[in-house]
C-alpha positions, 0 to 999 in steps of 0.5 A: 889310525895312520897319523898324517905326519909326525907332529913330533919332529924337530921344526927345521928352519926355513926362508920364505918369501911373503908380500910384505904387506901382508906379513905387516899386518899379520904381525901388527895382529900378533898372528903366530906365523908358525903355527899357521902356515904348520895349520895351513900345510897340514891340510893341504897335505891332508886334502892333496893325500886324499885326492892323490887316494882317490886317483889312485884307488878310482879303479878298485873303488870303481870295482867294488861299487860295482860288485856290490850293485850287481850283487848286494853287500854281504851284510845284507841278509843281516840287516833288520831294514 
């Protein structure tokens, strides 16, 4: 299976503009701003790469479902079922 990224990359320092309140309080729970802002970038991009597929794969999605209504799937003389 394709690794989404590669968690082995060296972290690279970045700015970042936050509402000050919410950092506060972030901090006052001893909340690791790395690790979540990596854990919430990690699924956003998970979710963006998964729709960006489906968009671009609609058509042959499309196609095959299509071939398979008119046609069966060719696993189906084995099936038991």
């Amino acid at each position: 299976m394709q690794h989404l990224y590669d968690k082995n990359a060296p972290k690279k320092p970045t700015n970042l503009s936050i509402n000050s309140n919410l950092l506060s309080k972030a901090r006052d729970l001893d909340i690791n701003l790395s690790a979540t802002l990596e854990q919430a970038l990690e699924s956003a991009v998970r979710q963006n790469t998964r729709e960006r597929w489906l968009r671009d794969n609609k058509q042959a999605l499309g196609n095959c479902n299509e071939l398979a209504q008119e046609h069966g799937l060719f696993a189906d003389k084995h099936r038991d079922f």
